[in-house]
C-alpha positions in Angstrom: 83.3 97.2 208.9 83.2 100.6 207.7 79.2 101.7 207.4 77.8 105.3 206.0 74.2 106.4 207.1 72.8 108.9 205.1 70.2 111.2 206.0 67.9 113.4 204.2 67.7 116.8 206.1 64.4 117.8 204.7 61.8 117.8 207.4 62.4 116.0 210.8 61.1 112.5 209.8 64.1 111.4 208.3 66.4 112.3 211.5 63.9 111.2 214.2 64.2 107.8 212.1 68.1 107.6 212.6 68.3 108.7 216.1 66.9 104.7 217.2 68.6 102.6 213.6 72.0 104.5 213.9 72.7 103.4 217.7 71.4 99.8 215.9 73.7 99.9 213.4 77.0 100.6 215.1 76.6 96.9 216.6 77.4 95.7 213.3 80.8 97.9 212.9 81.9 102.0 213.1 79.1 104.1 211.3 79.7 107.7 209.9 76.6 109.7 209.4 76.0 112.5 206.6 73.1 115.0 206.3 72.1 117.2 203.9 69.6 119.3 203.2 68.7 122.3 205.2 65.1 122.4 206.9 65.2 120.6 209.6 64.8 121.3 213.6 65.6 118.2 215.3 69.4 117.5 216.5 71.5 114.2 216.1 72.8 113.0 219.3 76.3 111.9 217.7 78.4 113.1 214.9 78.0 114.5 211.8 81.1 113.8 209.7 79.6 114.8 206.2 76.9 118.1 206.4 76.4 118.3 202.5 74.1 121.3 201.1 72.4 118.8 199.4 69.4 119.2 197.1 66.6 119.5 199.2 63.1 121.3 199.1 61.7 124.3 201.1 58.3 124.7 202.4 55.8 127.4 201.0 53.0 129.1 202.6 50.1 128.5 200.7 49.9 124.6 201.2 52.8 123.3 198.7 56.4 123.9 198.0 58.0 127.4 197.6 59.5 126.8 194.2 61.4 129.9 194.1 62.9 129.4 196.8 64.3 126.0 196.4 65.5 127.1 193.1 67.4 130.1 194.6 69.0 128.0 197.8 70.0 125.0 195.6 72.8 124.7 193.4 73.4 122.0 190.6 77.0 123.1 190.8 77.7 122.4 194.2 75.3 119.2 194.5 77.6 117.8 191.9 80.8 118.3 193.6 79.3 117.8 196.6 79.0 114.1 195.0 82.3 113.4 193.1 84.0 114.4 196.6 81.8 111.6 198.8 84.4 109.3 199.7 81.7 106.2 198.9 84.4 103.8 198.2 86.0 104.0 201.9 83.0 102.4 203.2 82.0 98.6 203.3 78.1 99.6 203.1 76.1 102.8 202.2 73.0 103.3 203.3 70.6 106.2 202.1 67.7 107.3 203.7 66.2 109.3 200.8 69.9 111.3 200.7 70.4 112.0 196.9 74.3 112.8 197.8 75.4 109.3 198.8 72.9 108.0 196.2 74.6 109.6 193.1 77.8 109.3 194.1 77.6 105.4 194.5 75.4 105.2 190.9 78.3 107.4 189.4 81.1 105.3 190.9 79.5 101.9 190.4 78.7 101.3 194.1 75.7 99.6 195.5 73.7 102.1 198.2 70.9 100.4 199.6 67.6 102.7 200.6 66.3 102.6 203.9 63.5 105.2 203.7 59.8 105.9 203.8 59.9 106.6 200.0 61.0 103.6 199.0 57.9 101.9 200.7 55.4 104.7 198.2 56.8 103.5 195.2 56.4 100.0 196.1 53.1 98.4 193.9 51.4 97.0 196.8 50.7 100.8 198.3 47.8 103.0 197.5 48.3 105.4 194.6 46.1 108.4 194.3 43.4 108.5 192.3 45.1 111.3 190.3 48.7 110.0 189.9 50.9 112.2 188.0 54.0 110.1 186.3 56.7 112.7 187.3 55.9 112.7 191.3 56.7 108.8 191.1 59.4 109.7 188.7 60.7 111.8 191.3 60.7 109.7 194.3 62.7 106.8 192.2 65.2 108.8 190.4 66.1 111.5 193.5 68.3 109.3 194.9 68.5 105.9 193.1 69.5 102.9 195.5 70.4 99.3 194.1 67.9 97.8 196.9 65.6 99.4 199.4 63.3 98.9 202.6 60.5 100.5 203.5 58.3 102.2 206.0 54.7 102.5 205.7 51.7 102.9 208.0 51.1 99.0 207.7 53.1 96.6 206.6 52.4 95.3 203.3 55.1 93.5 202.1 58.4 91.8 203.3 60.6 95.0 202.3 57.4 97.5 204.0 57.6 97.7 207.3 55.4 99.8 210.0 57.0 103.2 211.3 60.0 103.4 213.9 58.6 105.2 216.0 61.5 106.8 218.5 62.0 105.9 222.0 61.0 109.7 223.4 57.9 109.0 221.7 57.5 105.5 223.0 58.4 106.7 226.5 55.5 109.6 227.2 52.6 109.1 228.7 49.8 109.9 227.3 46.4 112.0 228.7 43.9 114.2 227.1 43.7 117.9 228.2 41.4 118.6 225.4 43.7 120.7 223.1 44.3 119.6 219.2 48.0 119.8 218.4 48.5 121.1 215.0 51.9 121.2 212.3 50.8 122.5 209.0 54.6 123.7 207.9 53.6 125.1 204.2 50.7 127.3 205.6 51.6 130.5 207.1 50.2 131.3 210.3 48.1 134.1 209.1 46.0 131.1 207.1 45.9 128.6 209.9 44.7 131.6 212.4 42.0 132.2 209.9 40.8 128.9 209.6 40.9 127.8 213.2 38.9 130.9 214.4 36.2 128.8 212.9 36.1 126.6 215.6 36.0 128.1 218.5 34.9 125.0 220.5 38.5 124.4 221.4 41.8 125.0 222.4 44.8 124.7 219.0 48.4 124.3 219.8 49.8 125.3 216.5 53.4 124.6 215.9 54.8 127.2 213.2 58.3 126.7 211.3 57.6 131.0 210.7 56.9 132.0 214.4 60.0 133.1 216.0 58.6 133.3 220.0 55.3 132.1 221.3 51.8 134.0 220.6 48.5 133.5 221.2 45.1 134.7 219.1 41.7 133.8 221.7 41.9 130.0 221.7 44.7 129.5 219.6 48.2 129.2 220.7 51.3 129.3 218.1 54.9 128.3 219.1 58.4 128.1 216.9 58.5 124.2 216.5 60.5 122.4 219.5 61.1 118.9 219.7 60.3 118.4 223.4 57.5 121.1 223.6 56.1 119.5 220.4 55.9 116.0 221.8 54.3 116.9 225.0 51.4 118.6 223.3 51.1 115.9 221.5 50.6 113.7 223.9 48.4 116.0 225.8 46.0 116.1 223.1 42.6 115.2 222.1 43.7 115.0 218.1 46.5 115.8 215.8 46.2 118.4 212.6 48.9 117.7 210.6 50.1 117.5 206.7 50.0 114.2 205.4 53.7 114.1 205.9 54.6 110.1 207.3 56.1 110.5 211.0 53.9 112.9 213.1 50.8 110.7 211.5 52.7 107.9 212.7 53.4 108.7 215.9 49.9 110.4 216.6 48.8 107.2 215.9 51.1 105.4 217.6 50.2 107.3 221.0 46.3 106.9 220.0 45.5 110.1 219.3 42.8 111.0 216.5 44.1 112.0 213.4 43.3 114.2 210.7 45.7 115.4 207.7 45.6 117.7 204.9 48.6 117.1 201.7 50.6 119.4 200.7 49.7 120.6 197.2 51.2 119.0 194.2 53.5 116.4 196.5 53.2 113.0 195.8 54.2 111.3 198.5 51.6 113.2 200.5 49.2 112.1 197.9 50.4 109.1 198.7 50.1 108.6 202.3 46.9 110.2 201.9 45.8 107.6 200.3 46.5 104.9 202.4 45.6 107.0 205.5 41.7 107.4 203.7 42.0 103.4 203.5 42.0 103.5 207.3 39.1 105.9 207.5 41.6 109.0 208.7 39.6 112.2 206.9 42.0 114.1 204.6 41.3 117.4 203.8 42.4 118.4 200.4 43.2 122.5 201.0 43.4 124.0 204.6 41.0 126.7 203.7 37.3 127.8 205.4 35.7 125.2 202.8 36.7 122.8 204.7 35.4 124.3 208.0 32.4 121.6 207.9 34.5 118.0 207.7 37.5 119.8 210.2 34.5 120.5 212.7 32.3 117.2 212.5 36.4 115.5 213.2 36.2 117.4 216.2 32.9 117.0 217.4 32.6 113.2 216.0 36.3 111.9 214.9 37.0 109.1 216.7 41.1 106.8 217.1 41.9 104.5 214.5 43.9 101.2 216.5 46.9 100.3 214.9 50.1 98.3 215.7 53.3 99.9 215.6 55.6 96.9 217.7 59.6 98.3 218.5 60.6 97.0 215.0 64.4 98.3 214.8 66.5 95.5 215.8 64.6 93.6 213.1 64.7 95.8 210.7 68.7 96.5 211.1 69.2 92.8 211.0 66.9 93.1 207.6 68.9 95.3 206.3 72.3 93.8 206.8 71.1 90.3 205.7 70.1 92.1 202.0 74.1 93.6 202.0 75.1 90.3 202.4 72.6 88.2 199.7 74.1 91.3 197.6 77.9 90.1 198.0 76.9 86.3 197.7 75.2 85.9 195.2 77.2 89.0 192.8 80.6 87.6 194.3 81.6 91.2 194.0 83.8 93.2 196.7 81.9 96.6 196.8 81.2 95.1 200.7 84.3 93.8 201.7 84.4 91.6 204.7 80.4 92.1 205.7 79.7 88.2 205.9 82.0 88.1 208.4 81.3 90.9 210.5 77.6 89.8 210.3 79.0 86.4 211.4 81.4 87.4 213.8 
């Protein structure tokens, strides 16, 4: 069978997700994988057959989105042809991890695409909701790349379509010890404001990992490097805590390696609000601005923060399988041939 995996290029969490569930996937038949978007450091270790502009986001430096910016890169033009020219109907099963290409182009063609993201797990009505929920983030995470069914990650798992993070195998492979640093990714700040901020606390040492820092710097106690996957990881590990937005897979995976954990949103982004949220629910302080009023809850988290314990198990074989059985209910019970021949690849 004939599968596409699509990938939102926005960020790394969606690719550090498909480097473990594509290898997964490709027991079931030949997968082809497209990306789009374009913000995003990590590499694929395969293929990309489809690299679509996309209609992604870009971050800021002042804690949100840089509006004008996304509106300048993007183009509704090209995202539209982008998505009459996906081949969607070549392919036995599409699969969208938050990619609003493959999405549209099987809702406009009358194809099922089936989700396979952390977003699908926010707008599920089992996860916490901010307490000041605006209708058009929500409306934005359903509509940005519709899916006829989805699965979901979240930090726990609270339903049978939520499941907890994939965390990678380089992550699930280091060994962790603390040397007493705090790691930190705040991508929408600019250096300037997280050099500020940190010189508050001189106490200790900051690893700060900057998508605006072109070679490695230091300020006293305060190290900044561009953002590299390998170099990121092993500070990571190496730390006493983790300072990051309230994005979904560097929480995860400090977590994961039990590291303590403190996250600030990014201004008007509901997902973050989200995941903030639920992160508050198991006592992780969230900071709501990354500014020196918020120099007295970032220093008592270093002086008094302590791990939160979770259980992140290897989940992707299961989740695969998941995913494939859903396809299949899909064919049986529509008696439609949008998937042909799945039942017996899943059998065979």
């Amino acid at each position: 069978m004939k599968i596409l995996y699509a990938i939102q290029g926005t960020g790394n969490g969606h690719l550090a997700r498909a480097i473990d569930l594509i290898p997964e996937f490709r027991k079931y038949g030949n997968v082809d994988v497209l990306l789009s978007g374009q913000h995003c450091e990590l590499q694929l270790p395969f293929d990309i057959k489809y690299r679509m502009q996309g209609f992604g986001f870009f971050f800021g430096t002042n804690g949100g989105i840089d509006l004008q910016k996304t509106w300048k890169k993007n183009s509704l033009a090209r995202f539209f042809k982008e998505i009459t020219k996906l081949p969607v109907d070549d392919y036995d099963l599409v699969i969208s991890d938050f990619e609003p290409v493959s999405a549209w182009a099987c809702r406009i063609k009358g194809k099922r695409c089936f989700g396979m993201s952390h977003q699908s797990a926010v707008i599920n009505p089992k996860v916490p909701q901010p307490k000041q929920s605006k209708w058009w983030g929500r409306g934005i995470l359903k509509h940005y790349a519709p899916t006829t069914d989805h699965l979901g990650f979240h930090f726990s798992a609270l339903s049978n379509k939520v499941f907890t993070p994939v965390i990678r195998k380089s992550v699930r492979q280091l060994s962790t010890v603390n040397n007493g640093h705090y790691t930190v990714y705040l991508p929408a700040y600019s250096d300037i404001q997280i050099i500020s901020v940190l010189s508050g606390i001189r106490e200790v040492n900051w690893q700060v990992f900057s998508k605006h820092a072109k070679v490695p710097y230091s300020f006293n106690h305060i190290s900044v490097m561009p953002i590299d996957n390998d170099t990121f990881l092993k500070s990571m590990a190496g730390s006493t805590g983790v300072l990051s937005n309230a994005g979904f897979e560097t929480p995860s995976e400090a977590l994961y390696l039990g590291k303590k954990l403190c996250v600030v949103p990014m201004k008007n982004q509901y997902e973050q609000s989200c995941n903030a949220a639920m992160l508050e629910e198991m006592e992780i302080p969230v900071l709501r601005s990354f500014s020196s009023n918020e120099l007295p809850q970032l220093r008592d988290w270093v002086i008094m923060g302590e791990k939160v314990a979770v259980n992140y198990p290897d989940n992707v074989q299961g989740v695969v399988r998941k995913m494939m059985d859903m396809a299949e209910s899909y064919q049986d019970s529509h008696q439609k041939k949008n998937i042909p021949g799945l039942a017996g690849a899943l059998s065979g």
